[in-house]
N, CA and C of each residue as an Amber inpcrd file, in Angstrom:
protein
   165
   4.1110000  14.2250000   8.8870000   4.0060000  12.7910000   8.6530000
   4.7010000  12.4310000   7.3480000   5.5180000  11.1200000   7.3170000
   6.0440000  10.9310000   6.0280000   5.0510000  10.4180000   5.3150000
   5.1600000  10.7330000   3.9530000   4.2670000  10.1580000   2.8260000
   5.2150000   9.9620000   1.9800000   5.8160000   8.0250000   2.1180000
   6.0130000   7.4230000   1.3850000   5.4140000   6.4430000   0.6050000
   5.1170000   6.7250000  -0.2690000   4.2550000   5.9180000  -1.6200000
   4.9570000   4.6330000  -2.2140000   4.3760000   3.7290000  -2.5220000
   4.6830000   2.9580000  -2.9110000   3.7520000   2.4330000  -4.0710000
   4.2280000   2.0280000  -5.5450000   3.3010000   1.7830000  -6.3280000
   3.6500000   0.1600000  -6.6970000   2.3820000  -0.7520000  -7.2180000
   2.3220000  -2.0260000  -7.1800000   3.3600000  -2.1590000  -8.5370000
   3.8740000  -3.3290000  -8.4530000   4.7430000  -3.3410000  -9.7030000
   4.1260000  -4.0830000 -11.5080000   3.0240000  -5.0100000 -10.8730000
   1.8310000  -5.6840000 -11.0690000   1.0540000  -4.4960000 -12.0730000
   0.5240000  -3.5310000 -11.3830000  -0.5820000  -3.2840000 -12.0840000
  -0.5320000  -1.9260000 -11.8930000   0.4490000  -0.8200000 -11.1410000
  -0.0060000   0.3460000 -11.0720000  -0.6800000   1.0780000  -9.6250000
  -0.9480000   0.4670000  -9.0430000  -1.8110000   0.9020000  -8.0350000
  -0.5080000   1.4350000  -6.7760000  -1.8200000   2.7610000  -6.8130000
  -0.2330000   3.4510000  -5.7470000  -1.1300000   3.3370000  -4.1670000
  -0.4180000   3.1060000  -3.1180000  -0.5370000   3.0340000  -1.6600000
   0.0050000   4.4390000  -0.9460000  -1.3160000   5.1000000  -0.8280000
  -0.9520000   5.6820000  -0.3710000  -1.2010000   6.5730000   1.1340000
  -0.0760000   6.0950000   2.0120000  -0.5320000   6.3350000   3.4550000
  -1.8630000   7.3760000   4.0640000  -1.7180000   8.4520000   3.6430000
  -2.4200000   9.4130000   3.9420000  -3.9510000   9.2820000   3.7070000
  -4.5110000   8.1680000   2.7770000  -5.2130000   7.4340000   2.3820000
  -5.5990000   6.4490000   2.9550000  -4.6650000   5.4050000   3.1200000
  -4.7720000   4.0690000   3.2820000  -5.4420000   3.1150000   2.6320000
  -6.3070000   1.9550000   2.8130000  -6.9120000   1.1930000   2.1520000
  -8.1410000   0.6930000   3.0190000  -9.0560000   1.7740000   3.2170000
 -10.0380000   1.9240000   4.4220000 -11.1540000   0.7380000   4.1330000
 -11.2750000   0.6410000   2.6020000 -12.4220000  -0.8210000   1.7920000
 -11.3300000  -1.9520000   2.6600000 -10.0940000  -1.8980000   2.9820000
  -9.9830000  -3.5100000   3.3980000  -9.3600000  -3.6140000   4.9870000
  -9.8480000  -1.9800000   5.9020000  -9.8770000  -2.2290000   6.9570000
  -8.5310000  -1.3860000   7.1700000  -7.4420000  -0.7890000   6.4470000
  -6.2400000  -0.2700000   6.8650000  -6.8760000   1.5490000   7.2030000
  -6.0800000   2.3740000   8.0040000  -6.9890000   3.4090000   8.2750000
  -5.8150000   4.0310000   7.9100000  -6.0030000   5.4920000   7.4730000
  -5.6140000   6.4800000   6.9060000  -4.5680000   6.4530000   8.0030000
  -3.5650000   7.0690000   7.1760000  -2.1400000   7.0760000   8.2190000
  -1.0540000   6.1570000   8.8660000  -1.6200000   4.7690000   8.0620000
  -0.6790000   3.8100000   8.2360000   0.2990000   3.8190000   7.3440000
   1.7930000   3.8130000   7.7600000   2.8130000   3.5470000   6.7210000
   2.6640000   2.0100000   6.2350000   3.3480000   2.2760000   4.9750000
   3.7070000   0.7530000   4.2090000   4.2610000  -0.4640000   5.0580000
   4.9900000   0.2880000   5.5510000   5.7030000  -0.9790000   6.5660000
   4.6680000  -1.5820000   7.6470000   3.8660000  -0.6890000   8.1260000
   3.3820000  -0.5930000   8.9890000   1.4680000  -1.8970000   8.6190000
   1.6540000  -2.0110000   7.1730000   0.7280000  -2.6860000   6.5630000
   1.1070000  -4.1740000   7.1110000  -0.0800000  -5.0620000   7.8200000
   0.0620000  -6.2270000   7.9610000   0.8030000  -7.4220000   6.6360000
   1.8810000  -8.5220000   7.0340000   2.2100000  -9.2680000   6.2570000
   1.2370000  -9.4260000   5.1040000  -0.2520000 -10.3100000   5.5070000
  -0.6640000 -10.7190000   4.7710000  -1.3280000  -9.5990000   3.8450000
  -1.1290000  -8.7140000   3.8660000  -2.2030000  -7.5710000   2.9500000
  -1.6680000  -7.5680000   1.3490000  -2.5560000  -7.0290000   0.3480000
  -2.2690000  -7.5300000  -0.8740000  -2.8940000  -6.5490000  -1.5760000
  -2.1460000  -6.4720000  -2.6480000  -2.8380000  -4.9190000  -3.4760000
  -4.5540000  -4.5110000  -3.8230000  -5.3850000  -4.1680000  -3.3250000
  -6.7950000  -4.0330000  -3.1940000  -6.7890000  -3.9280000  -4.9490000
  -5.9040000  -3.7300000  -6.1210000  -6.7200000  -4.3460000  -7.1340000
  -6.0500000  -5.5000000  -7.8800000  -4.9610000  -5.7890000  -7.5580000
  -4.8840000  -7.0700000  -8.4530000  -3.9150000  -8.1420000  -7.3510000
  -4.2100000  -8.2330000  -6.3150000  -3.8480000  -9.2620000  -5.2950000
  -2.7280000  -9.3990000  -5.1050000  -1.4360000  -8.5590000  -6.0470000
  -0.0450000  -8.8550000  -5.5090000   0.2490000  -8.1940000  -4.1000000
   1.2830000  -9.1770000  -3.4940000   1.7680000  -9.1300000  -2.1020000
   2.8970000  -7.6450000  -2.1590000   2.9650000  -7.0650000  -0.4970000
   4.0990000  -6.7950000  -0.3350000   4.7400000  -6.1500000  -0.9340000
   5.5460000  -7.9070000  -1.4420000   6.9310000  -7.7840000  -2.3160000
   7.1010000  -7.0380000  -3.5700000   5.4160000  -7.0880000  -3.9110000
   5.2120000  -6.5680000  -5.6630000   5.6280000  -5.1030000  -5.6300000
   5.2150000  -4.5620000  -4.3030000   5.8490000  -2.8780000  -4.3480000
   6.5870000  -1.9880000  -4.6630000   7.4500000  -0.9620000  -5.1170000
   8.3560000  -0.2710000  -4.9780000   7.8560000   1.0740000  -4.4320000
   8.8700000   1.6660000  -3.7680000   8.9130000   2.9730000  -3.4010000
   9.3120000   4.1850000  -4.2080000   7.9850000   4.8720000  -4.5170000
   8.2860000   5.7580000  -5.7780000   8.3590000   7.4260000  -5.4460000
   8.4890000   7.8690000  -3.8750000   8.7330000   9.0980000  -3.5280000
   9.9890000   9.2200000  -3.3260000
């Protein structure tokens, strides 16, 4: 499975698939892309866009 990471640009917070973001309903093993439009960094609310890809 790829584990591409992406960290918020905002605040630090890294996304990471293998993980996911299970407190806001995303389940382990979803890619980034694969994260609904509206989803937003579980700690400081930036979108998306705020991301970069840091693997």
């Amino acid at each position: 499975m790829e584990n591409k990471r992406f960290e918020c640009d905002l605040c630090g917070y890294i996304y990471n698939p293998q993980v996911g973001d299970p407190e806001n309903g995303i389940a382990p093993g979803t890619k980034f892309e694969d994260l609904p439009e509206d989803w937003t960094c579980p700690l400081c609310g930036a979108s998306k866009e705020d991301f970069s890809e840091v693997d």
